[in-house]
N, C-alpha and C positions, 0 to 999 in steps of 0.2 A: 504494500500500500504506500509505505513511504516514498522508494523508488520513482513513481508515476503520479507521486502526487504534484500541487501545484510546486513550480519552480521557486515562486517566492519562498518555499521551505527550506530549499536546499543548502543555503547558503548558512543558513543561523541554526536549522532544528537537524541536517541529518548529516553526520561525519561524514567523508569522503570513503570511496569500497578500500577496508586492508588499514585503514587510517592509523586503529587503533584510538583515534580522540575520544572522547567523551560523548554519553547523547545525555540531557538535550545538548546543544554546542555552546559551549563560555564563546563571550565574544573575542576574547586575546586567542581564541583559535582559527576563527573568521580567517585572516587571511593565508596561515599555512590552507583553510581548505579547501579556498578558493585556487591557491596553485596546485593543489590535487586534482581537485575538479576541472580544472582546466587543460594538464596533463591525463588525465580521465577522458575528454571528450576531443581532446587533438589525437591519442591514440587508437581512438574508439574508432573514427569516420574519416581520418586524414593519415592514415600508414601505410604507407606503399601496397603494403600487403592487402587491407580495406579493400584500396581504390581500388586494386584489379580487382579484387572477388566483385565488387559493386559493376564495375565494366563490364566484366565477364558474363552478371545476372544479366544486363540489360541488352545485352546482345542476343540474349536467348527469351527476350521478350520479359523481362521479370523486372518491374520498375522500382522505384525507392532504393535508400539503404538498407544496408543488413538489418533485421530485425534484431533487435536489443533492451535489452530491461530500463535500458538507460535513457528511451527516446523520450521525448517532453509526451506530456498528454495530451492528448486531441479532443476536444472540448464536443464535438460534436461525436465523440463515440462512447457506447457506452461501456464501461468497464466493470467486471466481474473479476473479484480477487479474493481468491482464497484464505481468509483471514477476517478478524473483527479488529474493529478499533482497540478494544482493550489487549490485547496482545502483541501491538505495532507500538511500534517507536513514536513520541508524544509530539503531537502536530496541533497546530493552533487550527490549522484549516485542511479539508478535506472535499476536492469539490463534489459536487451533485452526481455527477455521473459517473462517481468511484463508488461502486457498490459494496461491502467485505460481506460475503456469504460463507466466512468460513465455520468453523474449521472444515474443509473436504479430507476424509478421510475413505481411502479403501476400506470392504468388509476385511476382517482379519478375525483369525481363530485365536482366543486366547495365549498367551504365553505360556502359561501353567504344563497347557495341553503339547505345548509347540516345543519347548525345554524348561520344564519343572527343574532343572541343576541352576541355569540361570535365574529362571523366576524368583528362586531361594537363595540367588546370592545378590539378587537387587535390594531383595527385601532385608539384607541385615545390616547397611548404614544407607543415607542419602549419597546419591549418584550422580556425580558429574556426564553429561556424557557430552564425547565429542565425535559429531557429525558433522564431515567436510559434503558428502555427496559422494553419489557412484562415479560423477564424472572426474573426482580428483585422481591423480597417480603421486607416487610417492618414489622416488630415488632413492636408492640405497643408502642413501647419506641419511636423509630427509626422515625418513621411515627412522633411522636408530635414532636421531636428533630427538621426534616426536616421542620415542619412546622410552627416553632419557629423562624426556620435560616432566610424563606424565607418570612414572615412577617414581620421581623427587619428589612431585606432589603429592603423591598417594603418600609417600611417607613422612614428609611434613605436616601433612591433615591426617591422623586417624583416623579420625572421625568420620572421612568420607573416602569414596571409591571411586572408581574410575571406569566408565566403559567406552572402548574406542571401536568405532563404526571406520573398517578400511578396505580399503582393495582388496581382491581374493587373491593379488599376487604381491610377492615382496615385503610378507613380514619379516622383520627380524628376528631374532631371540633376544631374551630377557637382557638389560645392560648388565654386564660383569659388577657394577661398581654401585648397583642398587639393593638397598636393601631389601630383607625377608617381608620384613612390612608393606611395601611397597610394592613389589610381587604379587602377595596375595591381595592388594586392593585394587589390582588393574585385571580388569579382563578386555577381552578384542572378541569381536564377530567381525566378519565380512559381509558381505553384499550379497555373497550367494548361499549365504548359510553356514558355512566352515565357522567355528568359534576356535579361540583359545582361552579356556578359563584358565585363573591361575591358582597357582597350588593351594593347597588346603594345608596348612600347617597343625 
Protein backbone atom coordinates (compact mmCIF):
# COMPACT_ATOMS: atom_id res chain seq x y z
CA UNK A 1 0.00 0.00 0.00
CA UNK A 2 2.69 2.33 0.85
CA UNK A 3 4.68 1.74 -2.30
CA UNK A 4 1.70 3.01 -4.62
CA UNK A 5 0.53 5.21 -2.53
CA UNK A 6 0.37 9.03 -3.02
CA UNK A 7 3.87 10.54 -3.96
CA UNK A 8 3.58 13.39 -1.44
CA UNK A 9 4.21 10.28 1.12
CA UNK A 10 7.35 9.33 -0.07
CA UNK A 11 9.54 11.68 0.73
CA UNK A 12 8.67 12.21 4.63
CA UNK A 13 6.55 8.82 5.67
CA UNK A 14 8.38 5.99 3.73
CA UNK A 15 12.39 5.12 3.93
CA UNK A 16 13.84 4.41 0.66
CA UNK A 17 13.86 0.15 -0.40
CA UNK A 18 17.27 -1.58 1.64
CA UNK A 19 17.54 2.00 3.42
CA UNK A 20 17.58 0.77 6.65
CA UNK A 21 16.02 4.49 8.09
CA UNK A 22 13.50 4.60 10.28
CA UNK A 23 9.44 4.80 9.42
CA UNK A 24 7.78 7.19 10.03
CA UNK A 25 10.93 9.27 8.54
CA UNK A 26 12.61 12.11 11.04
CA UNK A 27 13.04 14.85 8.89
CA UNK A 28 17.24 15.15 9.30
CA UNK A 29 16.63 11.99 7.13
CA UNK A 30 14.67 13.65 4.30
CA UNK A 31 17.57 14.39 2.29
CA UNK A 32 19.83 11.14 2.49
CA UNK A 33 16.27 9.79 1.15
CA UNK A 34 15.68 11.72 -1.31
CA UNK A 35 19.27 10.73 -2.84
CA UNK A 36 18.06 7.16 -2.57
CA UNK A 37 15.14 7.62 -4.09
CA UNK A 38 16.58 9.35 -6.61
CA UNK A 39 19.25 6.65 -7.23
CA UNK A 40 16.14 4.28 -6.84
CA UNK A 41 14.35 5.72 -9.98
CA UNK A 42 17.53 6.62 -12.36
CA UNK A 43 18.34 2.82 -11.87
CA UNK A 44 14.98 1.69 -12.13
CA UNK A 45 13.86 3.38 -15.81
CA UNK A 46 17.35 4.89 -17.14
CA UNK A 47 20.06 1.74 -17.12
CA UNK A 48 21.23 0.64 -20.10
CA UNK A 49 20.11 -2.58 -19.35
CA UNK A 50 16.13 -0.97 -18.73
CA UNK A 51 16.25 0.95 -21.98
CA UNK A 52 16.95 -2.15 -24.14
CA UNK A 53 14.59 -4.44 -22.37
CA UNK A 54 11.91 -1.24 -22.74
CA UNK A 55 13.06 -1.20 -26.80
CA UNK A 56 13.13 -4.60 -27.20
CA UNK A 57 9.11 -4.66 -25.44
CA UNK A 58 8.17 -2.06 -27.99
CA UNK A 59 9.36 -3.54 -30.83
CA UNK A 60 7.34 -6.49 -30.22
CA UNK A 61 4.33 -4.23 -29.84
CA UNK A 62 4.31 -4.01 -25.96
CA UNK A 63 4.04 -0.27 -24.99
CA UNK A 64 5.01 1.44 -21.59
CA UNK A 65 7.99 0.72 -19.12
CA UNK A 66 8.80 -2.21 -17.32
CA UNK A 67 6.04 -2.89 -14.81
CA UNK A 68 7.28 -2.02 -11.37
CA UNK A 69 6.11 -1.69 -7.72
CA UNK A 70 7.75 1.47 -7.89
CA UNK A 71 5.46 3.30 -10.66
CA UNK A 72 3.55 6.52 -9.36
CA UNK A 73 -0.27 5.62 -9.06
CA UNK A 74 -2.78 6.25 -11.73
CA UNK A 75 -5.47 8.16 -10.33
CA UNK A 76 -7.91 6.91 -12.79
CA UNK A 77 -7.40 3.15 -11.97
CA UNK A 78 -8.53 1.39 -9.44
CA UNK A 79 -6.30 -0.48 -7.13
CA UNK A 80 -6.65 -3.70 -5.13
CA UNK A 81 -3.98 -4.58 -2.49
CA UNK A 82 -3.53 -7.18 -0.50
CA UNK A 83 -3.33 -5.61 2.91
CA UNK A 84 -5.35 -3.37 5.48
CA UNK A 85 -4.20 -0.20 6.71
CA UNK A 86 -3.47 -1.27 10.03
CA UNK A 87 -0.63 -3.55 9.18
CA UNK A 88 1.06 -0.99 6.57
CA UNK A 89 3.51 1.56 7.31
CA UNK A 90 1.66 4.93 8.95
CA UNK A 91 0.52 7.30 6.03
CA UNK A 92 -1.20 10.52 6.64
CA UNK A 93 -3.12 9.88 3.21
CA UNK A 94 -4.39 7.06 1.20
CA UNK A 95 -6.19 7.82 -1.99
CA UNK A 96 -9.62 6.74 -2.84
CA UNK A 97 -8.88 4.39 -5.37
CA UNK A 98 -6.26 2.27 -3.18
CA UNK A 99 -8.42 -0.29 -1.95
CA UNK A 100 -6.45 -2.89 1.01
CA UNK A 101 -8.66 -6.12 0.84
CA UNK A 102 -6.21 -7.84 2.71
CA UNK A 103 -5.04 -10.11 4.34
CA UNK A 104 -5.37 -12.75 0.98
CA UNK A 105 -4.24 -15.75 2.11
CA UNK A 106 -4.09 -19.32 0.30
CA UNK A 107 -6.24 -22.36 1.85
CA UNK A 108 -3.41 -24.09 4.00
CA UNK A 109 -3.67 -27.30 6.20
CA UNK A 110 -2.70 -26.62 9.47
CA UNK A 111 0.87 -26.83 10.68
CA UNK A 112 0.27 -29.36 13.51
CA UNK A 113 -0.98 -31.62 10.79
CA UNK A 114 1.99 -30.55 8.05
CA UNK A 115 5.03 -30.81 10.99
CA UNK A 116 3.86 -31.34 14.56
CA UNK A 117 8.28 -31.22 15.21
CA UNK A 118 8.18 -27.78 14.15
CA UNK A 119 4.70 -26.68 15.33
CA UNK A 120 6.26 -27.71 18.99
CA UNK A 121 9.30 -25.88 18.49
CA UNK A 122 7.52 -22.56 17.56
CA UNK A 123 5.43 -22.93 20.28
CA UNK A 124 8.32 -22.87 23.06
CA UNK A 125 9.70 -19.18 22.99
CA UNK A 126 8.47 -16.04 20.41
CA UNK A 127 9.85 -16.36 16.93
CA UNK A 128 11.79 -14.06 14.95
CA UNK A 129 11.30 -15.09 11.59
CA UNK A 130 13.14 -14.03 8.53
CA UNK A 131 11.55 -14.06 5.06
CA UNK A 132 13.53 -12.73 2.18
CA UNK A 133 11.07 -14.58 -0.68
CA UNK A 134 11.60 -17.51 -3.06
CA UNK A 135 12.90 -15.06 -5.51
CA UNK A 136 16.12 -14.37 -3.36
CA UNK A 137 19.47 -16.46 -3.83
CA UNK A 138 22.04 -16.43 -1.55
CA UNK A 139 26.04 -16.93 -2.32
CA UNK A 140 28.05 -18.87 -0.51
CA UNK A 141 29.55 -16.18 1.33
CA UNK A 142 26.13 -14.41 1.92
CA UNK A 143 24.24 -17.77 3.10
CA UNK A 144 27.33 -18.21 6.16
CA UNK A 145 27.24 -14.36 6.76
CA UNK A 146 23.24 -14.78 7.23
CA UNK A 147 23.89 -17.54 9.30
CA UNK A 148 26.54 -16.11 11.50
CA UNK A 149 24.09 -12.82 12.06
CA UNK A 150 21.32 -15.19 13.17
CA UNK A 151 23.04 -17.58 15.53
CA UNK A 152 24.62 -14.48 17.45
CA UNK A 153 21.28 -13.46 17.83
CA UNK A 154 19.70 -16.53 18.95
CA UNK A 155 22.36 -16.54 21.52
CA UNK A 156 22.22 -13.00 22.74
CA UNK A 157 18.35 -13.39 23.06
CA UNK A 158 17.35 -16.56 24.97
CA UNK A 159 14.53 -15.60 25.05
CA UNK A 160 13.65 -15.85 21.53
CA UNK A 161 14.35 -18.01 18.34
CA UNK A 162 14.88 -17.82 15.00
CA UNK A 163 13.34 -19.25 11.93
CA UNK A 164 14.81 -18.73 8.50
CA UNK A 165 12.72 -19.16 5.38
CA UNK A 166 15.77 -19.99 2.25
CA UNK A 167 16.43 -21.24 -1.00
CA UNK A 168 16.38 -25.04 -1.35
CA UNK A 169 19.96 -24.78 -2.46
CA UNK A 170 23.12 -23.55 -0.65
CA UNK A 171 22.64 -23.93 2.84
CA UNK A 172 25.48 -23.96 4.84
CA UNK A 173 26.30 -25.77 8.00
CA UNK A 174 26.08 -24.57 11.43
CA UNK A 175 29.02 -21.50 12.18
CA UNK A 176 32.06 -23.40 13.93
CA UNK A 177 32.31 -20.22 16.27
CA UNK A 178 28.55 -20.33 17.42
CA UNK A 179 27.21 -21.23 20.39
CA UNK A 180 25.16 -24.46 21.61
CA UNK A 181 22.59 -21.95 22.46
CA UNK A 182 22.40 -20.45 19.55
CA UNK A 183 22.07 -23.76 17.42
CA UNK A 184 19.38 -24.84 19.12
CA UNK A 185 17.26 -21.41 18.61
CA UNK A 186 17.66 -21.32 14.85
CA UNK A 187 15.91 -23.59 12.72
CA UNK A 188 15.74 -23.10 8.51
CA UNK A 189 12.85 -24.49 6.19
CA UNK A 190 13.19 -23.96 2.57
CA UNK A 191 10.72 -23.03 -0.04
CA UNK A 192 10.18 -26.53 -1.17
CA UNK A 193 9.68 -28.20 2.04
CA UNK A 194 13.21 -29.47 3.03
CA UNK A 195 13.69 -28.19 6.93
CA UNK A 196 16.67 -28.20 9.08
CA UNK A 197 15.60 -28.19 12.75
CA UNK A 198 18.32 -27.75 15.14
CA UNK A 199 19.56 -29.98 17.71
CA UNK A 200 17.76 -30.64 20.67
CA UNK A 201 20.05 -30.53 23.46
Amino acid sequence: MCHISSSRNSLTCKDSVSSGFPTPLPWSYVPSNIYLLYQLIRRSYFHPRVVSLVKARAARGIPGNLPAKYNFIDPAVLYLVPSVRETEFPLDYIPPNLVGCGPLLQPFVPLEMVDPELARWLRARPTVIVNMGSHLTYGAQQAGEVLAALEQFAARHPDKQVLWKYPDAGLPSASSASSAEGARALACACWRGCRRHPSRA
